[in-house]
N, C-alpha and C positions, 0 to 999 in steps of 0.2 A: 344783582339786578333790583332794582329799586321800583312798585310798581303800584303806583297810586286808582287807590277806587274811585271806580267813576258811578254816580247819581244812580244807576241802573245796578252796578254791584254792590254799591251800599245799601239798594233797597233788598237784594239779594242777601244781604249780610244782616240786613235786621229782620227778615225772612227768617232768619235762620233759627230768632231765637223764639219765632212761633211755627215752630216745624210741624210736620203735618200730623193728625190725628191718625196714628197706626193702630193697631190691633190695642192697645192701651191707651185710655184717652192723655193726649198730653194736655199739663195743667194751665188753668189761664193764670195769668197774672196779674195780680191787683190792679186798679183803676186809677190812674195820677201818670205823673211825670218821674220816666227813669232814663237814667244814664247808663250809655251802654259802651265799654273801653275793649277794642279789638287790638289783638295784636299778637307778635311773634313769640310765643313761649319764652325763649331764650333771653327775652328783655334786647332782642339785636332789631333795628331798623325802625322805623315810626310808627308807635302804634296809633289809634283814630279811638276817638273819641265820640260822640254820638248824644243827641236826648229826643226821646219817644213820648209824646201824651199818648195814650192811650186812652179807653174805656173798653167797659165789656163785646161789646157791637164790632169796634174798631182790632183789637185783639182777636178777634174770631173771625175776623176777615183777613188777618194775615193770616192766620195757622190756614184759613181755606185758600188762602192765594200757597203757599206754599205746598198743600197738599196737590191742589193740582200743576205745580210747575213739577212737583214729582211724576206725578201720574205720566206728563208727559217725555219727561226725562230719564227716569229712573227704573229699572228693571229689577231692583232691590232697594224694600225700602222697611225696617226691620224698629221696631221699639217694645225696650223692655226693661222692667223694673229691676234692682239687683243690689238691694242690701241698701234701701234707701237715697240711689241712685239713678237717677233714666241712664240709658248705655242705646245708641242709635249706629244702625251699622246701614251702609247703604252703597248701591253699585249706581253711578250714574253716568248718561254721557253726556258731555259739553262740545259740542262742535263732532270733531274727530277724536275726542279722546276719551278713555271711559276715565270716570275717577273713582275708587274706591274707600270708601271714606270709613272712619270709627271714632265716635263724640263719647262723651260721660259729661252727664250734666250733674250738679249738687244744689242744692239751694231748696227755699220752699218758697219762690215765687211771686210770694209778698212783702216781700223785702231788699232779697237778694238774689242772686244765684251765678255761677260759674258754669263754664261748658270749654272742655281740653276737646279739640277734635286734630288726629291725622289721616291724610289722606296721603293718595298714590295716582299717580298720573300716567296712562299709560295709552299712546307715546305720551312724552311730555308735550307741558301745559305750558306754552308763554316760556319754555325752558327748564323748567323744572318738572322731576321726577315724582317731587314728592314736596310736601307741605306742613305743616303744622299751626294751631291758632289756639288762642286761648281769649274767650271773651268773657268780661265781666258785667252784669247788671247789678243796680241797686236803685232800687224805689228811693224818690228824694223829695218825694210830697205831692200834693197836687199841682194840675198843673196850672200854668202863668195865665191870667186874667187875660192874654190875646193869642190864646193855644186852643184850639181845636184839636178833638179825637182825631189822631191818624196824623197829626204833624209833626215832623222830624225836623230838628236842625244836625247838620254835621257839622263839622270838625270843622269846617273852612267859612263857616258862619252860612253855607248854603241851607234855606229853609224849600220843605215840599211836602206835601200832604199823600201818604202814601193810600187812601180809599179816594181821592180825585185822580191820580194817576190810575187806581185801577178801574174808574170810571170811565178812561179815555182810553183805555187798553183796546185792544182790538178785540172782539169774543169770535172764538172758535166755531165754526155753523155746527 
């Protein structure tokens, strides 16, 4: 099954790699233009490709959009250091189904960094049981002279501005 990210799961997916500030603060990441390559471990099916301007501001408003899509998603949401490594363990639910997830991130952030995450889908999810993802960043310089904090293009050359979409987000009373 072949299952293409839609605008709302890629903003999900770049979410991902400013996860929420758990009992250890997670680290920001340097200010510029990086590129971020998701895809299946196994090297099987398409992986996405991605680039994020960032700055300090715009960086800390994902890790906070993501802190609270946990808060309200997640019954488990666990981070901790471990030999020069983050290790994120987390129980969530998506719809009808909870997903159990375990990340391991390496990198120092200003540069680079990788994150192995599997998960389990119980029932399954879209048909699947269970998942696996390996995503890569790497800082490639500042960003382009018509790039704003907080602009994304994907893979399919679609551009959006992920702090004007949480602008326009609904807020919870």
């Amino acid at each position: 099954m072949k299952i293409r990210l839609s605008a709302a799961a890629a903003c999900m997916v770049a979410s991902a790699i400013a996860c929420p500030a758990f009992a250890l603060d997670f680290p920001s990441r340097k200010p510029g233009l990086w590129e971020i390559q998701s895809g299946d471990p196994t090297g099987k099916g398409a992986g996405h490709t991605m680039q994020q301007c960032i700055d300090a501001a715009s960086d800390k408003a994902m890790r906070d959009m993501g802190q609270g899509m946990g808060k309200d998603m997640c019954s488990k949401q666990e981070l901790r250091a471990d030999g020069g490594k983050l290790v994120m363990d987390s129980v969530c639910k998506i719809g009808n189904t909870v997903a159990t997830s375990h990340a391991v991130m390496s990198g120092d952030f200003s540069t680079a960094y990788r994150m192995e995450s599997k998960s389990t889908y119980n029932p399954p999810l879209m048909g699947r049981a269970e998942g696996a993802s390996v995503m890569e960043a790497k800082w490639i310089g500042p960003c382009k002279a018509d790039q704003k904090p907080g602009d994304m293009v994907m893979s399919n050359g679609m551009k959006m501005n992920v702090l004007d979409m949480m602008k326009t987000r609904p807020q919870k009373p």
